[in-house]
ZAMI-780150 format. One record per residue (C-alpha): residue number from 0; residue in three letters; x, y, z. Coordinates in nm, 3 decimals, padded with zeros to 5 digits. Layout:
<domis>
(domi NUM 'ALA' (X Y Z))
...
</domis>
This chain:
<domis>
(domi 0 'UNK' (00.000 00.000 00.000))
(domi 1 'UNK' (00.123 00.396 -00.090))
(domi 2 'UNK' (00.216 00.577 00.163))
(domi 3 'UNK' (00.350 00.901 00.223))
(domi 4 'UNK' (00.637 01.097 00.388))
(domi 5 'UNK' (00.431 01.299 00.734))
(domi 6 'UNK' (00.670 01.598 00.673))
(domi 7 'UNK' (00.590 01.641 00.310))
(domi 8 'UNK' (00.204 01.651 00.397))
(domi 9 'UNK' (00.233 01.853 00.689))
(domi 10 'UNK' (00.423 02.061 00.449))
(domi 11 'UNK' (00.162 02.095 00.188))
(domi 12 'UNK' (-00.145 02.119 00.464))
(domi 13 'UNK' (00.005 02.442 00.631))
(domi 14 'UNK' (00.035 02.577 00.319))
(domi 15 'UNK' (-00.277 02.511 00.181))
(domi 16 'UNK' (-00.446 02.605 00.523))
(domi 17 'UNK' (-00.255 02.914 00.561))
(domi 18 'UNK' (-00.150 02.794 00.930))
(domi 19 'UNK' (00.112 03.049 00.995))
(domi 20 'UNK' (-00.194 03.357 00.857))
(domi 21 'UNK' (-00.470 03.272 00.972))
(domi 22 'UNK' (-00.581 03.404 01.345))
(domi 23 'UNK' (-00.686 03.182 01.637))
(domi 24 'UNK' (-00.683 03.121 01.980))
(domi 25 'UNK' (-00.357 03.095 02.130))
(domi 26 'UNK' (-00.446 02.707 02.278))
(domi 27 'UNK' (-00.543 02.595 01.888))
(domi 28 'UNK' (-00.219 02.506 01.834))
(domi 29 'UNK' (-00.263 02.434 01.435))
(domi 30 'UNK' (-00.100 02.230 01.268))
(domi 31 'UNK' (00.074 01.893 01.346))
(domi 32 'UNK' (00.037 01.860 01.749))
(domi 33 'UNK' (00.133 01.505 01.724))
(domi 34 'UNK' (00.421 01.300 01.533))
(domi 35 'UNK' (00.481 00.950 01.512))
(domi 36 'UNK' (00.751 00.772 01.499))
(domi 37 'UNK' (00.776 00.574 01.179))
(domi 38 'UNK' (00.748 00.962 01.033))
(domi 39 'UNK' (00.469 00.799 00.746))
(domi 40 'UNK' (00.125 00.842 00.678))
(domi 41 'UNK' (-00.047 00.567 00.516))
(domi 42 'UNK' (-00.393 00.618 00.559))
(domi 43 'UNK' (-00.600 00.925 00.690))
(domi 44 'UNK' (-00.820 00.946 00.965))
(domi 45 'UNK' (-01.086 01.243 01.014))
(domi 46 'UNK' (-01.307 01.353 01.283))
(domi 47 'UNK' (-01.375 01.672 01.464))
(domi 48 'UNK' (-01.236 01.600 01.782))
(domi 49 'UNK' (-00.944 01.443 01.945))
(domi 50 'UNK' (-01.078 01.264 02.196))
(domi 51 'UNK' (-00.983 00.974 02.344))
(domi 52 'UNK' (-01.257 00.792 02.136))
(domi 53 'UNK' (-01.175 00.928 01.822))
(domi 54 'UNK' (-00.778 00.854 01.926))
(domi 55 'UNK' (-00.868 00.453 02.009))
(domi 56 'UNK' (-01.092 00.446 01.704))
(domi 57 'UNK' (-00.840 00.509 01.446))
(domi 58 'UNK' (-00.659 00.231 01.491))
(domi 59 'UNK' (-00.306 00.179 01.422))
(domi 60 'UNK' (00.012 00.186 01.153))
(domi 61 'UNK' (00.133 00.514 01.012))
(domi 62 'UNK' (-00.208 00.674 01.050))
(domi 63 'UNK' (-00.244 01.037 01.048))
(domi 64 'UNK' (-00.555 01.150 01.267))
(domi 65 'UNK' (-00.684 01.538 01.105))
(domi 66 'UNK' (-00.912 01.705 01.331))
(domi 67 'UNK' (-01.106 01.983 01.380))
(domi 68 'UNK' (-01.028 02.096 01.773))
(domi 69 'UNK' (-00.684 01.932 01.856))
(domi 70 'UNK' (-00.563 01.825 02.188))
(domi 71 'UNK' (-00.405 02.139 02.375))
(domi 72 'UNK' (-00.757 02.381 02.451))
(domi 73 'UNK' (-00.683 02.376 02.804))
(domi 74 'UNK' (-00.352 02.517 02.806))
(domi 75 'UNK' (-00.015 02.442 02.914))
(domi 76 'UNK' (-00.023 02.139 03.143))
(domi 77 'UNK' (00.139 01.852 03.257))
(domi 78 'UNK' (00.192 01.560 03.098))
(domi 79 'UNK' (-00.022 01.330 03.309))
(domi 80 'UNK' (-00.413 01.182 03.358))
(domi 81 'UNK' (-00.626 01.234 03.031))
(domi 82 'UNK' (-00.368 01.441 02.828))
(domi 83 'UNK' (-00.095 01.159 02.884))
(domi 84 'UNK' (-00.304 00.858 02.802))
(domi 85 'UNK' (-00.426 01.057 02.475))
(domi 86 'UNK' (-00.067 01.131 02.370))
(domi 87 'UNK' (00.041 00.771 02.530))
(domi 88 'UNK' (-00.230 00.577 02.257))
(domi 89 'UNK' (-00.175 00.838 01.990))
(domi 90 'UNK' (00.231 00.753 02.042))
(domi 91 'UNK' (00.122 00.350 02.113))
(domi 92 'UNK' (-00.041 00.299 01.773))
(domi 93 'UNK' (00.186 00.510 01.555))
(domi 94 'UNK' (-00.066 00.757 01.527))
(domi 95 'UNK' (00.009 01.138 01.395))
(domi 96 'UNK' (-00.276 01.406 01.488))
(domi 97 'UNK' (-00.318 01.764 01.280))
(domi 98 'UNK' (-00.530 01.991 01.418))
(domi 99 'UNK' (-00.726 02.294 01.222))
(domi 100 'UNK' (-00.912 02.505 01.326))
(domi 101 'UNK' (-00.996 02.881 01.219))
(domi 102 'UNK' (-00.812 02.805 00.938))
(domi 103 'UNK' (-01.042 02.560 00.804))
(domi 104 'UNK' (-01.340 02.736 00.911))
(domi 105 'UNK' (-01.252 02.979 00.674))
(domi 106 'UNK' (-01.098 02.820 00.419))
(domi 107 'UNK' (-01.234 02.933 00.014))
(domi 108 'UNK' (-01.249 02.530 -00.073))
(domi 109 'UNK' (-01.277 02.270 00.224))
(domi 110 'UNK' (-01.380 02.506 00.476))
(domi 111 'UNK' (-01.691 02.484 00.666))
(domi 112 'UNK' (-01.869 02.809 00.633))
(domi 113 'UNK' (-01.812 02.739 00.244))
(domi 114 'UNK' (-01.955 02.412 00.253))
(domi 115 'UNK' (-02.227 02.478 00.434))
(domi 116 'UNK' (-02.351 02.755 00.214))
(domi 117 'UNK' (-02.317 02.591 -00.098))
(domi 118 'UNK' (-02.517 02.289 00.042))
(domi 119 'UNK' (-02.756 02.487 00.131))
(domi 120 'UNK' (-02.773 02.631 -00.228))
(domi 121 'UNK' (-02.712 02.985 -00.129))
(domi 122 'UNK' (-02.666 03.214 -00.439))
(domi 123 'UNK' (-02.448 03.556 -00.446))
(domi 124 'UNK' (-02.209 03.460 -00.154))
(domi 125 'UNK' (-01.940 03.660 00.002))
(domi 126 'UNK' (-01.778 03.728 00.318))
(domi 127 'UNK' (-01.972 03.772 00.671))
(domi 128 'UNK' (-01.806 03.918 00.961))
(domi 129 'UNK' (-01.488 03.920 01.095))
(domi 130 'UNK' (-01.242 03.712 01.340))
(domi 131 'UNK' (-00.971 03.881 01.437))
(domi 132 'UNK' (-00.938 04.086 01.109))
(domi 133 'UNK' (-00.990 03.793 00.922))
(domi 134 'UNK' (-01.330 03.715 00.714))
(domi 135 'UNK' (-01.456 03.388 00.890))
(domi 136 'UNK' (-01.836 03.340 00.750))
(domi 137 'UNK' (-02.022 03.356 00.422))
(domi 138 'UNK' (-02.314 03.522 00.320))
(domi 139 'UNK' (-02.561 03.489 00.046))
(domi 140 'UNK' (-02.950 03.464 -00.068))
(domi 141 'UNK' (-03.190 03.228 -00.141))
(domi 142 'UNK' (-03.350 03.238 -00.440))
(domi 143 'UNK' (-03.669 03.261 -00.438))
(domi 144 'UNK' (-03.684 03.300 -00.047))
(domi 145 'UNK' (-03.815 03.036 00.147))
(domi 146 'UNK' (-03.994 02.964 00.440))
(domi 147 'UNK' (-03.851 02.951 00.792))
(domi 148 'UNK' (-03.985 02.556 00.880))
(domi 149 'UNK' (-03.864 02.510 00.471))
(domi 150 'UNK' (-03.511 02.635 00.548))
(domi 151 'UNK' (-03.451 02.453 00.908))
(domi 152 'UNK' (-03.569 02.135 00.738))
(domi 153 'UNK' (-03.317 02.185 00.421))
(domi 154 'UNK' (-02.975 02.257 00.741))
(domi 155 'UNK' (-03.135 01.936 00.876))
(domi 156 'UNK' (-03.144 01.703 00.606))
(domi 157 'UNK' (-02.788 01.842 00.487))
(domi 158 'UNK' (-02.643 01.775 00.810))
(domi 159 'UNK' (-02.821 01.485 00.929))
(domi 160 'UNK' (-02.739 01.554 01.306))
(domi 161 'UNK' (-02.848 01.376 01.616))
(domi 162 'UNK' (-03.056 01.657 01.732))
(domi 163 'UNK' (-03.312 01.827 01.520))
(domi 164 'UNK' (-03.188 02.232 01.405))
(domi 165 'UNK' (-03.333 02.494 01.684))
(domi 166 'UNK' (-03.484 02.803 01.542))
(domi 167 'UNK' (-03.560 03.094 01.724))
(domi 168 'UNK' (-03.795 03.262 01.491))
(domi 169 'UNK' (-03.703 03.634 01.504))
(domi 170 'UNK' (-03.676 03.764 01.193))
(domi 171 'UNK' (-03.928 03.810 00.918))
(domi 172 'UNK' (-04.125 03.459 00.759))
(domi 173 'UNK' (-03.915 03.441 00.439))
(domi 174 'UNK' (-03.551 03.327 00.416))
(domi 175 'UNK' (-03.416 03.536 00.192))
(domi 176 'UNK' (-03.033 03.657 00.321))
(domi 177 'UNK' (-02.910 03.417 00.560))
(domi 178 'UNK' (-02.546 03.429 00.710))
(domi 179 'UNK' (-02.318 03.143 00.831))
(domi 180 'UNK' (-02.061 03.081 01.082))
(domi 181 'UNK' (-01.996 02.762 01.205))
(domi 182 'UNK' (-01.928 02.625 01.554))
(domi 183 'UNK' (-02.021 02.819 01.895))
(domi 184 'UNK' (-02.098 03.184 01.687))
(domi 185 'UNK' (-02.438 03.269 01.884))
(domi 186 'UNK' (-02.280 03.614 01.997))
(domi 187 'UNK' (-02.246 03.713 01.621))
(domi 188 'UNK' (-02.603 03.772 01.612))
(domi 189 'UNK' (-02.521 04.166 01.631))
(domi 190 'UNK' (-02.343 04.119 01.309))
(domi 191 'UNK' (-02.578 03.956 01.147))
(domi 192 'UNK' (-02.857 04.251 01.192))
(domi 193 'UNK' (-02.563 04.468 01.119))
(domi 194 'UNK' (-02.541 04.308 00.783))
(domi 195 'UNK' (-02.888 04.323 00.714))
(domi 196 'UNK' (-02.896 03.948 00.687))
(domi 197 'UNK' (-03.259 03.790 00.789))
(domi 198 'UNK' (-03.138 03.464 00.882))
(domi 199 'UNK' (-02.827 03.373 01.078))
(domi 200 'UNK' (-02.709 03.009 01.088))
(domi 201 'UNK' (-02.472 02.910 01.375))
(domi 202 'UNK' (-02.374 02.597 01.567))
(domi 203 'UNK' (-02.432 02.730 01.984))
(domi 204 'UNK' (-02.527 02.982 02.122))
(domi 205 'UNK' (-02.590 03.105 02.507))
(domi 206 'UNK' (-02.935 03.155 02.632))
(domi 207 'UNK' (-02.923 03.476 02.618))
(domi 208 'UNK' (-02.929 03.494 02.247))
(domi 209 'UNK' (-03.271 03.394 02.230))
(domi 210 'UNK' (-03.333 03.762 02.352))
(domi 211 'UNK' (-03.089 03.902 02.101))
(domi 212 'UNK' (-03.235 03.730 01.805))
(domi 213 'UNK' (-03.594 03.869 01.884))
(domi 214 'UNK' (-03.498 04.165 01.979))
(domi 215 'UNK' (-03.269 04.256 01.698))
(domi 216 'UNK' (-03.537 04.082 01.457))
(domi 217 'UNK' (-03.309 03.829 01.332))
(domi 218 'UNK' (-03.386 03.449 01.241))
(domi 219 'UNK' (-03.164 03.236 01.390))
(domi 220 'UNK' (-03.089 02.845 01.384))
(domi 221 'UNK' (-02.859 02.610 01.594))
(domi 222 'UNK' (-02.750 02.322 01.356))
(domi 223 'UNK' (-02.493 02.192 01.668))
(domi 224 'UNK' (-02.157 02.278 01.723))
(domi 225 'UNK' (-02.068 01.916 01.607))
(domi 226 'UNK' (-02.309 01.909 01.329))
(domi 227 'UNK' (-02.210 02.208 01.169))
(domi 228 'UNK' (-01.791 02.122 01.142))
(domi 229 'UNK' (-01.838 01.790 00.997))
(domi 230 'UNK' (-01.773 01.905 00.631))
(domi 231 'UNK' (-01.488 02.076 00.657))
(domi 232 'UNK' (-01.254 01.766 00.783))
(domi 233 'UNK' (-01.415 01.577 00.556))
(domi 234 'UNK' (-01.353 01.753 00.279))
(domi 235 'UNK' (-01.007 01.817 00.348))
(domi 236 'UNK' (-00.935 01.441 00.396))
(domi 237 'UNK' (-01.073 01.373 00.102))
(domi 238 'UNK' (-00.867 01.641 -00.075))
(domi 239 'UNK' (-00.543 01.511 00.103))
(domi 240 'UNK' (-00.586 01.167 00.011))
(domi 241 'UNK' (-00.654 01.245 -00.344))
(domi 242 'UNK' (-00.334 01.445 -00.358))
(domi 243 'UNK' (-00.130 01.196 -00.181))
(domi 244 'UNK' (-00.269 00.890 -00.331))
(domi 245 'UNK' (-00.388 00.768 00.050))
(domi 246 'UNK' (-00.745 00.591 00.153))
(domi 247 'UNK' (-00.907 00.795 00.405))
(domi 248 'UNK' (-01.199 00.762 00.635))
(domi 249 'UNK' (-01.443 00.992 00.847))
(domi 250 'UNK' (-01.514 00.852 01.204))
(domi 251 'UNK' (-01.829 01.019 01.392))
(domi 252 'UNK' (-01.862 01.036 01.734))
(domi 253 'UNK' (-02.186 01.341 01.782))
(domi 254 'UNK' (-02.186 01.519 02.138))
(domi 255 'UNK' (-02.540 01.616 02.042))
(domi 256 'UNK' (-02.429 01.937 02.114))
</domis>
């Protein structure tokens, strides 16, 4: 079986990511978190976290494990209790993780915001609001508007999640300029109004958005953090392997969150 050299496509994915650009929280850590030893990758493994599940699931022999939110979010600690027995099975089974995460939520091609709006067929997209100076969503109509039910039904059957889409209905009927951010972007409902978008499509939000979307007279659905980051690794595994000649697979594990 191919296989490939891990340097060459850690090489070509922070290039193609823009790793070094693009902004993020300092605990992200892009990139390769991970090594193993054998230095190859001969099959690719992609999920949206790196937990332990995800980790035991992937099995073994030159595997490289690309995920969404990588192993380091909380911060500079020991080696010990859950972080060493992650790094102990990713190290045990010859396992290299790569983690991405603004950068693929922004990314023109395999990046989630992208994906999401073309699956949902919007038309006329561009750039919706900012992270850190850098565009982050997308924007774009639907043509002819829909309904609200209509449109919540269309992010559910694209997504397929384990928890039904959550609308809170405060924006006008008709779907007609809906904005996207995946992941927990509730607090971007502001920005949405500001855009003089109708519809606002997010994974999470606090409870106090509810207020903010009614207020502000915005339409605004919860797809699930989880739900709405599954295309982007996918994608990008699938782009990897085709470049690199390498099978790949997609292994779920759904918070319902």
């Amino acid at each position: 079986m191919a296989d490939a050299r891990l340097s060459e496509v850690v090489r070509y994915l922070d290039q193609y990511l823009r790793i070094s650009e693009v902004p993020d929280e300092p605990n992200a850590l892009n990139g390769l978190q991970v090594e193993n030893g054998s230095g190859r990758v001969g099959r690719i493994v992609a999920a949206v976290d790196a937990g332990m599940a995800t980790i035991l699931g992937a099995g073994s022999g030159s595997v490289l494990l690309l995920v969404h939110h990588g192993l380091f979010w909380d911060g500079n600690l020991p080696l010990t209790g859950r972080r060493y027995r992650r790094i102990r099975a990713l190290l045990d089974r010859d396992a290299a993780l790569y983690s991405a995460h603004i950068p693929l939520d922004l990314h023109p091609e395999v990046g989630n915001n992208t994906l999401l709006a073309s699956g949902l067929g919007l038309a006329n997209t561009a750039p919706f609001d900012l992270y850190r100076g850098a565009a982050i969503g997308v924007q774009g109509t639907i043509e002819p508007a829909i309904g609200r039910a209509e449109f919540v039904g269309r992010v559910e059957r694209l997504l397929g999640g384990t928890a039904p889409p959550r609308l809170i209905a405060g924006g006008p009927e008709q779907v007609r300029r809906v904005g996207i951010i995946s992941g927990g972007a509730g607090g971007r409902i502001g920005a949405a109004r500001d855009a003089g978008l109708d519809t606002y499509l997010t994974g999470e939000g606090a409870h106090h958005t509810y207020f903010d979307a009614m207020e502000l007279g915005v339409n605004v659905v919860y797809a699930g953090h989880y739900a709405t980051e599954t295309p982007g690794v996918k994608a990008l595994a699938a782009h990897l392997a085709e470049r690199f000649g390498l099978p790949w697979e997609f292994h779920d594990h759904p918070t319902g969150l």
